[in-house]
Structures are given as structure tokens and as C-alpha cells.
C-alpha positions in Angstrom: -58.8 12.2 145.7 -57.8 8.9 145.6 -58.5 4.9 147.5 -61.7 3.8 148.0 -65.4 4.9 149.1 -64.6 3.1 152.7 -61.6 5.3 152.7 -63.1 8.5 151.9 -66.7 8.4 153.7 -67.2 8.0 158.0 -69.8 5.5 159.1 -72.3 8.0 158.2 -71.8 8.3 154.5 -70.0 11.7 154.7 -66.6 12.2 153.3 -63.7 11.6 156.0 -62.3 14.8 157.6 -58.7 13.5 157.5 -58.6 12.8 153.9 -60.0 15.8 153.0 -57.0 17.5 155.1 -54.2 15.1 153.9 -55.6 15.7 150.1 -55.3 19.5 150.9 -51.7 19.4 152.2 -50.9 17.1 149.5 -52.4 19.6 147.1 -50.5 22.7 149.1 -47.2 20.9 148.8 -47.9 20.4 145.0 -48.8 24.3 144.4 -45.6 25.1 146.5 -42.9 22.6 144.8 -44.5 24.5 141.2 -44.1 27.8 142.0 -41.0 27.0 143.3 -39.9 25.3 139.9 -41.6 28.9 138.4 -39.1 31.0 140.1 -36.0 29.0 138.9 -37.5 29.3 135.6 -38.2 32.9 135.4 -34.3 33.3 136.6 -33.2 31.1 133.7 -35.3 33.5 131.4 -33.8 36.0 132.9 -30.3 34.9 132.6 -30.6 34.5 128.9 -32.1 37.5 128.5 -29.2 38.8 129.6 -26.9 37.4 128.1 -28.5 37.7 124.6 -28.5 41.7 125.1 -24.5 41.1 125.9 -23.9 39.0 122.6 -26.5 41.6 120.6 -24.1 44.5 122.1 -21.1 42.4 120.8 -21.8 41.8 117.0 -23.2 44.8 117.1 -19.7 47.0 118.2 -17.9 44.0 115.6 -20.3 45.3 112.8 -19.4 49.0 113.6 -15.6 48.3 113.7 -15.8 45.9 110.9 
């Protein structure tokens, strides 16, 4: 976590509640916005998986006729 040992420990030395919370959300928001950047990625994969199968199924008919 980040700032300063004021900022992270309450008048009795222990760490501060809120900044353990806020560092949590922080950290929830972070895991969220990557798995969201996982998905689009595994539909890109996806996509040119697709599409290479497609072009493989093309030369493949040009070779036959050929």
C-alpha cells in the first residue's frame, strides 16, 4: 500500500482500517478491469481461430481443384 506510516497506522500504532478497505477495493477494481481485458482477449483468440480454419478450408479446396 502506499503514503506514509501516519497514513497507514491509527494513534495506536496499528494499521488504519480505512486504508486497508480502500487498498482492497482498489485491488478488487484492478482484478476486475483484468479479467475483463482476459475475456476480450480470449474472444480475439477465438476469432482468429476461426478464421484461420476458414482460410485453412480455402487453400485447402484451391489445392484440390488446382
Amino acid at each position: 500500500m502506499e503514503g506514509s506510516s501516519s497514513e497507514l497506522n491509527g494513534k495506536d500504532g496499528r494499521v488504519n482500517k480505512g486504508t486497508i478497505l480502500k487498498g482492497t477495493v482498489d485491488y478488487v477494481k484492478e482484478l476486475k478491469l483484468e479479467v475483463s481485458m482476459l475475456r476480450r482477449n480470449d474472444e480475439l483468440v477465438m476469432a482468429l481461430r476461426n478464421e484461420n480454419a476458414m482460410l485453412q478450408k480455402r487453400v485447402a479446396v484451391s489445392v484440390a481443384t488446382s
